[in-house]
C-alpha positions as CSV (number, residue, x, y, z in Angstrom):
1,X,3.0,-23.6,32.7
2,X,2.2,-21.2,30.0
3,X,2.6,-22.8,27.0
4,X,-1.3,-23.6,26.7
5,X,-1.7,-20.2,27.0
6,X,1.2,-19.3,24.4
7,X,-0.6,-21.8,21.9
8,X,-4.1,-20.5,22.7
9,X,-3.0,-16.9,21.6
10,X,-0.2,-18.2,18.3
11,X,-3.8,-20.0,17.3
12,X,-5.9,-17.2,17.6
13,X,-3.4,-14.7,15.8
14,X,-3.2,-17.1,13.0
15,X,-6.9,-17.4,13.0
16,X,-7.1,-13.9,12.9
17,X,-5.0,-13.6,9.5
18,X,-6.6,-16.0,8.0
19,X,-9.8,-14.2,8.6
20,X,-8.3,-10.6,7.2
21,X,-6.8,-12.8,4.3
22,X,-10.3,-14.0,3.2
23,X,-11.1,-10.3,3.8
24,X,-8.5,-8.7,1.9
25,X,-9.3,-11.7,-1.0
26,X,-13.1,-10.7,-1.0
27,X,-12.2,-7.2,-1.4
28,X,-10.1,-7.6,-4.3
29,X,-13.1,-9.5,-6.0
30,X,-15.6,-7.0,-5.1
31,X,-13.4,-4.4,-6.4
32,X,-13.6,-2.2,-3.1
33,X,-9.9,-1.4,-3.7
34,X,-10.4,1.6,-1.3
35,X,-10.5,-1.0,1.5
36,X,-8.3,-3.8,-0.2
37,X,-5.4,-0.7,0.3
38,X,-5.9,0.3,3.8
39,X,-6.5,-3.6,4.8
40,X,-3.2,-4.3,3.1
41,X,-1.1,-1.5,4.2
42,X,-2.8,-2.1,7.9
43,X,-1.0,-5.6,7.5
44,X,2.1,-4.2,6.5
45,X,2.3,-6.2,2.9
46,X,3.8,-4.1,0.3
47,X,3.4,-6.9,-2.1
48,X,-0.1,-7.0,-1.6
49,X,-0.4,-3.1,-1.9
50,X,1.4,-3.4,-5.5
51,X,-1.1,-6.2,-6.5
52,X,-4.2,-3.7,-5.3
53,X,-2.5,-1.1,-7.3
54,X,-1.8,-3.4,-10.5
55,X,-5.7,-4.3,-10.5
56,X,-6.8,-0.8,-10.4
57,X,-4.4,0.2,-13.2
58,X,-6.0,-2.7,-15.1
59,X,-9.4,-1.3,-14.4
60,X,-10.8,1.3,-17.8
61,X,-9.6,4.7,-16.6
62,X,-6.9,2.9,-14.3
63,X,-5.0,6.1,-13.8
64,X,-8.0,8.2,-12.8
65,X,-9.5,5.3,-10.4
66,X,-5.7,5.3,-8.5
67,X,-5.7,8.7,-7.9
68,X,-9.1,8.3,-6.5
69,X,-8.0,6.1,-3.9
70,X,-4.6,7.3,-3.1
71,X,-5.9,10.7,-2.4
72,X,-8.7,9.3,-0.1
73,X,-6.0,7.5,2.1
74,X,-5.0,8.5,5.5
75,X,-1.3,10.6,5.6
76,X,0.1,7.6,7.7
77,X,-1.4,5.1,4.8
78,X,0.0,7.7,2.5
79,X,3.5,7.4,4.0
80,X,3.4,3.6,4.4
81,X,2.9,3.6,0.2
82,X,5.2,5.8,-0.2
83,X,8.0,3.7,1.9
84,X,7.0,0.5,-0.4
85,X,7.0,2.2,-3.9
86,X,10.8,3.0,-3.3
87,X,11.4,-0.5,-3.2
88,X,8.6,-1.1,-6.0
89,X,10.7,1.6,-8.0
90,X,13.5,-0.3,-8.2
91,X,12.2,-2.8,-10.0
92,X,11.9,-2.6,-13.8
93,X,8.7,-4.9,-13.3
94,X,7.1,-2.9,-10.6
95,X,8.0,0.8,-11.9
96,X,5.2,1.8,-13.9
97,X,3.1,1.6,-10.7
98,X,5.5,3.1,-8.0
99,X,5.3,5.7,-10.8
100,X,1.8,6.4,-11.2
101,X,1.7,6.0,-7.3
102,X,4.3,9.2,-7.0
103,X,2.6,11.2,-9.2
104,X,-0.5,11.0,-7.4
105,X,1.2,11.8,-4.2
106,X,3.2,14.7,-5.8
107,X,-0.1,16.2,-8.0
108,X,-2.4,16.3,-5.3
109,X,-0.1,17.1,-2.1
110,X,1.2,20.4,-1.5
111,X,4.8,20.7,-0.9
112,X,5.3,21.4,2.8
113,X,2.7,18.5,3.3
114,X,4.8,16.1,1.7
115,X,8.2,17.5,3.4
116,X,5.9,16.4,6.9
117,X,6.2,12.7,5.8
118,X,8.5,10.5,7.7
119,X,11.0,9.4,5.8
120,X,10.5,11.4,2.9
121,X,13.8,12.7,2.5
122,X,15.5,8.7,2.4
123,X,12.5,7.9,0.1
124,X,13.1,10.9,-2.6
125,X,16.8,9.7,-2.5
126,X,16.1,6.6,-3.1
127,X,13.8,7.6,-6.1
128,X,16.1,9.8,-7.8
129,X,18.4,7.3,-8.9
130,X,15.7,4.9,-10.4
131,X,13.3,7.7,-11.7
């Protein structure tokens, strides 16, 4: 019988979001948005990723502060953002970011970087509609 063992593990994995919820939530407080991205795009929450974004634009010199942690992230973390600003775009509520988000990517990556993206050819047609 292995449902002990099923239950034991379902337990521990909820345990174990709990604890990088708390994480994510102490981050945000301690303004180490830096971490509060990578933790969020780790978890796959684009939601979460738009509310780290929305407090740093809140921050004085918002703008300047994003672009300090965007172009700090990892390509991969990179790509994940750019796969959820498409759907943030789309969204007259969520634009603003997405935008500030894309001209990050587009001011401080070359080209033929950006064209080594997965998915960036889907994500720039989905953008030119909306942008």
């Amino acid at each position: 019988d292995v449902t002990e063992i099923e239950e034991k593990e379902a337990q521990a994995k909820q345990e174990e979001q709990i604890m990088k919820d708390q994480e994510l939530s102490n981050l945000l407080h301690e303004k180490r948005y830096l971490k509060a991205l990578g933790l969020a795009i780790s978890l796959d929450r684009p939601h979460t990723v738009l509310m780290v974004v929305k407090a740093i634009l809140k921050e004085t010199d918002g703008r300047k502060h994003l672009e300090e942690n965007i172009v700090r992230l990892r390509k991969d973390q990179k790509e994940a953002v750019l796969s959820f600003l498409v759907t943030w775009n789309t969204n007259s509520r969520n634009c603003h970011e997405a935008q500030a988000v894309i001209e990050t990517l587009l001011k401080h990556e070359a080209p033929d970087e950006l064209l080594q993206y997965s998915g960036i050819k889907p994500a720039v047609e989905s953008l030119l509609p909306y942008t």
